[in-house]
C-alpha positions as CSV (number, residue, x, y, z in Angstrom):
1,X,0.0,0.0,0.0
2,X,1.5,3.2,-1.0
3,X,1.6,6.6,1.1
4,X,-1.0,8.0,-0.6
5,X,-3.5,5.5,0.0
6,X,-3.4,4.8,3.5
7,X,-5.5,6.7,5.6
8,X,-4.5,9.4,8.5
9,X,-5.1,6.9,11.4
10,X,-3.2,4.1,9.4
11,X,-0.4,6.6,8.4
12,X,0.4,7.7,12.0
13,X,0.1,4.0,13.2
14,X,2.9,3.3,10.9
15,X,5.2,6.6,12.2
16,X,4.4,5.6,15.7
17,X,5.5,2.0,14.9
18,X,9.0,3.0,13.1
19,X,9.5,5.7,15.9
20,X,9.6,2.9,18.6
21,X,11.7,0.9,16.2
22,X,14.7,3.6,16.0
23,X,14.2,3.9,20.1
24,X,14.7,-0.5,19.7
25,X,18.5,0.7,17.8
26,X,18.8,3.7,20.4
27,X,18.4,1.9,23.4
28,X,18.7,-2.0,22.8
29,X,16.9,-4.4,24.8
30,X,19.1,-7.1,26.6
31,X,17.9,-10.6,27.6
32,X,20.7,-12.5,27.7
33,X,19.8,-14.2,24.6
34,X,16.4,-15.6,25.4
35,X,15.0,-16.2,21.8
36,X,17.5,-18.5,21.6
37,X,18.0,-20.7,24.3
38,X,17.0,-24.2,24.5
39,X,13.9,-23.6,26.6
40,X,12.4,-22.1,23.9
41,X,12.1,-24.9,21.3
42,X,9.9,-27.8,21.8
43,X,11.4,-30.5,23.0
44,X,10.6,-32.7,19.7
45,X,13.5,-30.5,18.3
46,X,15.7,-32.3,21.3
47,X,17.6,-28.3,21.8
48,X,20.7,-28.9,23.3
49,X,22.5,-25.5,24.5
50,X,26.5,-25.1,25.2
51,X,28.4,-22.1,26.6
52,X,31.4,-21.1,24.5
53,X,34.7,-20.8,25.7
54,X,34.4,-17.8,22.8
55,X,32.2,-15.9,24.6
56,X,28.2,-16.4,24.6
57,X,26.7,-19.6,23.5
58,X,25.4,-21.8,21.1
59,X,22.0,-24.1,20.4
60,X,21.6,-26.8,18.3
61,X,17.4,-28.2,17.4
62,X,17.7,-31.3,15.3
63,X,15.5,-33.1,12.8
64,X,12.9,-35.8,13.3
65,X,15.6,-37.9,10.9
66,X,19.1,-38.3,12.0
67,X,21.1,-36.0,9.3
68,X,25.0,-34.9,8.7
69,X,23.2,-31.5,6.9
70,X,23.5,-28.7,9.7
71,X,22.9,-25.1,9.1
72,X,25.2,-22.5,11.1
73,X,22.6,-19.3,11.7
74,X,24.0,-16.2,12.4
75,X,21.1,-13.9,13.2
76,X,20.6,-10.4,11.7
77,X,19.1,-6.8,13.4
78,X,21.7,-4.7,12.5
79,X,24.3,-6.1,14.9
80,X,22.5,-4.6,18.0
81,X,19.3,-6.3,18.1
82,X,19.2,-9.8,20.0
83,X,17.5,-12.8,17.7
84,X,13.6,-12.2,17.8
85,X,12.0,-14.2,15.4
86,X,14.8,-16.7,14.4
87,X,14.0,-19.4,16.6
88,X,11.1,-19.8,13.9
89,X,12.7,-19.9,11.1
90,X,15.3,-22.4,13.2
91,X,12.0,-24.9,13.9
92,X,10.6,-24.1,10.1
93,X,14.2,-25.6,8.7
94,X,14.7,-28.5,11.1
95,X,11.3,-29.8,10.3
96,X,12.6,-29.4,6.6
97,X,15.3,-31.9,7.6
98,X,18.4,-30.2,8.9
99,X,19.9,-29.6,12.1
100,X,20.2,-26.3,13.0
101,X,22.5,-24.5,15.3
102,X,22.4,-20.6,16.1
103,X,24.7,-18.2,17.8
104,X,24.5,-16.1,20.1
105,X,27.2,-13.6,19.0
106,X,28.1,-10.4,21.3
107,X,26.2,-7.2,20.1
108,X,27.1,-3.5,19.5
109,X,27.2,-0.9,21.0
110,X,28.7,-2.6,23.7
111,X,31.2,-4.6,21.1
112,X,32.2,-3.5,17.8
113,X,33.2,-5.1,14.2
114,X,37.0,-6.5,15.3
115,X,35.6,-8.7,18.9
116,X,32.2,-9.4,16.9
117,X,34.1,-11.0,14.1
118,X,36.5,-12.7,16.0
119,X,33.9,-14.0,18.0
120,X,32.3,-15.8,15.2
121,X,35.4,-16.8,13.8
122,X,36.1,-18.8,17.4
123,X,32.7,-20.1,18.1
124,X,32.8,-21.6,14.3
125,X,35.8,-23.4,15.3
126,X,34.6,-24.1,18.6
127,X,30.9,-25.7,17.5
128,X,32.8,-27.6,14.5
129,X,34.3,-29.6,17.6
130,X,31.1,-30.3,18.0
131,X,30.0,-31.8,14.9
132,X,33.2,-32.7,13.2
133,X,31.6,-34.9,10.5
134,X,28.6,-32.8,9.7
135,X,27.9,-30.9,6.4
136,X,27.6,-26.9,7.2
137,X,26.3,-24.2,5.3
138,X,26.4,-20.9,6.9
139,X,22.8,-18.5,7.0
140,X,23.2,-15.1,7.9
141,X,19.8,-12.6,7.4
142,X,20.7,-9.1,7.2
143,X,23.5,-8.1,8.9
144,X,24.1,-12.0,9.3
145,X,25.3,-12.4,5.6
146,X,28.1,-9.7,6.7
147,X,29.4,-12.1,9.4
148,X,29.3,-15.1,7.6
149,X,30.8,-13.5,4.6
150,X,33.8,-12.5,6.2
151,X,34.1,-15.9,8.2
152,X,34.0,-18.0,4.5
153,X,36.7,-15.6,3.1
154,X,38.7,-16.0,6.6
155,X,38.5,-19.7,6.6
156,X,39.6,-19.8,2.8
157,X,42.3,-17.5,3.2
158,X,43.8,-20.4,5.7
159,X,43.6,-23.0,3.6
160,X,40.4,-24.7,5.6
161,X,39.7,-27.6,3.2
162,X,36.4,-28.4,5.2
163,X,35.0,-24.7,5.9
164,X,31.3,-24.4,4.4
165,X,31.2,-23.9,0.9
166,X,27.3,-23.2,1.0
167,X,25.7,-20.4,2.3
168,X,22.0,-19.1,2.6
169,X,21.7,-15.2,2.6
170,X,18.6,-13.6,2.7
171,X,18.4,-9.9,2.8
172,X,21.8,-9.0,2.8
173,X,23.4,-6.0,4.9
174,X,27.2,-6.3,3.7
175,X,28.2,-2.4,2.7
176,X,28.1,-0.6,5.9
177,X,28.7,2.4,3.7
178,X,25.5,2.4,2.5
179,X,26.0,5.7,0.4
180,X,24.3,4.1,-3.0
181,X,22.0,7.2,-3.9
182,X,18.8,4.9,-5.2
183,X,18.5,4.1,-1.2
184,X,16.3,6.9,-0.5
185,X,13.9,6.0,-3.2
186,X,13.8,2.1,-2.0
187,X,13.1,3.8,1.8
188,X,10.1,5.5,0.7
189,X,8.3,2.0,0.1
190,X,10.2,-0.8,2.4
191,X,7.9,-0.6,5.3
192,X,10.2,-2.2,7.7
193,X,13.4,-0.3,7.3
194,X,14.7,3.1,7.1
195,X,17.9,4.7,6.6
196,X,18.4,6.7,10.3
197,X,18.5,3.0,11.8
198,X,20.8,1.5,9.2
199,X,23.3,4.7,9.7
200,X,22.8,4.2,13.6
201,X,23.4,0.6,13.6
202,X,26.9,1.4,11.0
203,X,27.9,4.5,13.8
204,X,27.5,1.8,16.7
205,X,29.4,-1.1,15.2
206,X,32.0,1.4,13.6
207,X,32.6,4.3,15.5
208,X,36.0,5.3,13.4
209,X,33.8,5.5,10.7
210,X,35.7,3.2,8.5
211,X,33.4,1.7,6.3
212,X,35.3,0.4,3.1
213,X,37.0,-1.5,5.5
214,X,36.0,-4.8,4.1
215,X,36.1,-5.9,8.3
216,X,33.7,-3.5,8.7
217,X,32.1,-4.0,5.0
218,X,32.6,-7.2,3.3
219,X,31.5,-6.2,0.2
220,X,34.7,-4.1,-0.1
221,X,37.1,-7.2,0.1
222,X,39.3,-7.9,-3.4
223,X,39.2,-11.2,-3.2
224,X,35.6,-12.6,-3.4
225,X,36.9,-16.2,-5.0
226,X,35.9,-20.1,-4.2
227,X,33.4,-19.2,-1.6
228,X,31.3,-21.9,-2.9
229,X,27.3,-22.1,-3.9
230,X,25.4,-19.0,-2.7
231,X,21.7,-18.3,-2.5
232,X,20.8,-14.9,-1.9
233,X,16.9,-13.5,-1.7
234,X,15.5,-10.2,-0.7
235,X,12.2,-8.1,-1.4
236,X,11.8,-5.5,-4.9
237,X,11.2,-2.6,-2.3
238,X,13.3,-2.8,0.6
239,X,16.1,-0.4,1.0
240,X,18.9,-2.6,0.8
241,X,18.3,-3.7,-2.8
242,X,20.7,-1.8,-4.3
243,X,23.4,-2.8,-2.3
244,X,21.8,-6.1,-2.7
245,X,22.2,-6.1,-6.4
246,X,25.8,-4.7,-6.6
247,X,26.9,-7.1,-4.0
248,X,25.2,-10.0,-6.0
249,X,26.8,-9.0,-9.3
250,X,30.2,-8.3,-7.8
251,X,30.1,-12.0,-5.8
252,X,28.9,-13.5,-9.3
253,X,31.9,-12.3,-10.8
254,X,34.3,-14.2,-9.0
255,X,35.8,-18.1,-10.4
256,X,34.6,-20.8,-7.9
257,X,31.5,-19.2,-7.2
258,X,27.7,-20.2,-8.2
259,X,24.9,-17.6,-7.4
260,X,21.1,-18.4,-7.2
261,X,18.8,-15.5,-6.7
262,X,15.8,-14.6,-5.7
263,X,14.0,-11.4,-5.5
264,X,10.1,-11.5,-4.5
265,X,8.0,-9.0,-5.7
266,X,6.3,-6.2,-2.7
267,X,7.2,-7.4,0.7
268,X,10.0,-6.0,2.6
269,X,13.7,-6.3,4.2
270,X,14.0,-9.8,5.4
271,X,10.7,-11.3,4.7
272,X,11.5,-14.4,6.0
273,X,10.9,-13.9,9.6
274,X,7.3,-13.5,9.2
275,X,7.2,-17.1,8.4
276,X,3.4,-17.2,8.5
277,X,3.5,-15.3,5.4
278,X,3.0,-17.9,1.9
279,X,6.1,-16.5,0.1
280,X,8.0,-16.9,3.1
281,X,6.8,-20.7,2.7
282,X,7.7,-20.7,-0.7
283,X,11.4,-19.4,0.0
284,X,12.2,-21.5,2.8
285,X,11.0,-24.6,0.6
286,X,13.6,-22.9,-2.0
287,X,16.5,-23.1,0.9
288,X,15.8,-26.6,1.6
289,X,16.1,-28.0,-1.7
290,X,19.1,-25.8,-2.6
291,X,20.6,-27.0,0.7
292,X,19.5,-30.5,0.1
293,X,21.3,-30.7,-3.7
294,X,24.2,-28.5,-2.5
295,X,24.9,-30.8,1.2
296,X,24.4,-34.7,-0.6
């Protein structure tokens, strides 16, 4: 529904909504990771929670079948915002057929780009301990795909034979920069999104202000090479796209690298949250059979 057609009560609805958004970024809630912990999931999905000597901790759900095919979730909102909804899209791919473990990475303000992404980089190694024989892919929503990026060019850059050569990203955040000018157009019609939190949440996990750092921003690396089989979806209206589109043709560039895509039509920056929704059906269906021929 566009601007012009929603009506006064709907309109301030929507401004009172984004305004208590922005306040979320401001002034983060902390719950010490509750979305995430094993209490949370059913016990069908058998959650088993460990404490990381890297800091924070991971869960694991599994699969009504036993599988090797395990999915390493890194959760998006913006690097500040604690996992809300990902423990659904967690259930929604283990009942899909994969085990699925999520992290609980440290958050800025109170940590910034260099501990967050050595973080990861340690809890990867620590959960592969774990699960020495399994077949990962990495998922990273959002500002997710950033971390996970910079983990698979990491682990390549050592020489890791058996790092994940797969990866899920939908919505991707990877240009801290964010200085495409076609973003203020997008903002106008991406309902879920706007351009003060994503400078906000760049200021908080940056404060030198370094953003073609490709620590900071991924998408600014040189060497984008033998990452593997990527799947990368996002919305026709949210703000991100164009980032979204340069990052996708800049990764597809690159030898040893496959690209699917998907962009749906209308809905907004990472879509697949509301997992009620039927083309958030439709694209987790997508993920599990890219997974499933990518993983055999």
């Amino acid at each position: 529904m566009s601007n012009e057609a929603m009506t006064t009560e709907e309109l301030k609805a929507m401004e009172e909504a984004m305004a208590a958004f922005l306040e979320e970024f401001r002034n983060p809630s902390r719950c010490d990771g509750a979305n995430l912990r094993a209490g949370v999931f059913p016990e069908k999905y058998h959650p088993v929670e460990r404490d990381l000597k890297a800091g924070r901790f991971i869960t694991t759900i599994y699969p009504e079948k036993e599988t090797e095919k395990h999915i390493f979730l890194l959760h998006g909102g913006g690097f500040e915002l604690e996992a809300s909804m990902h423990c659904n899209v967690m259930m929604d791919l283990a009942d899909r057929g994969f085990k699925v473990t999520a992290y609980d990475y440290p958050l800025a303000p109170e940590h910034q780009y260099k501990e967050i992404n050595e973080a990861v980089y340690n809890a990867f190694k620590e959960f592969k301990t774990y699960y020495p024989d399994d077949k990962i892919a990495l998922m990273g929503d959002s500002c997710g795909t950033s971390l996970s990026l910079t983990l698979m060019m990491r682990l390549r850059d050592e020489g890791d034979e058996s790092r994940p050569k797969v990866a899920v990203w939908p919505s991707p955040a990877v240009d801290m920069a964010m200085d495409s000018p076609l973003m203020p157009m997008y903002e106008k019609n991406d309902p879920s999104l706007k351009l003060e939190v994503l400078y906000l949440c760049s200021e908080r996990y940056a404060p030198e202000r370094n953003w073609k750092d490709p620590l900071v921003s991924p998408y600014y690396a040189e060497d984008m090479s033998n990452l593997g089989d990527l799947f990368i979806y996002y919305s026709s209206v949210e703000v991100l796209r164009p980032d979204t589109e340069a990052f996708i043709k800049k990764v597809a560039s690159f030898e040893g690298n496959t690209v699917k895509v998907h962009m749906c039509e209308g809905l907004f920056h990472d879509y697949v949250l509301q997992n009620e929704l039927p083309e958030s059906v439709y694209i987790l269906d997508e993920t599990a059979a890219f997974l499933n021929d990518r993983l055999d």
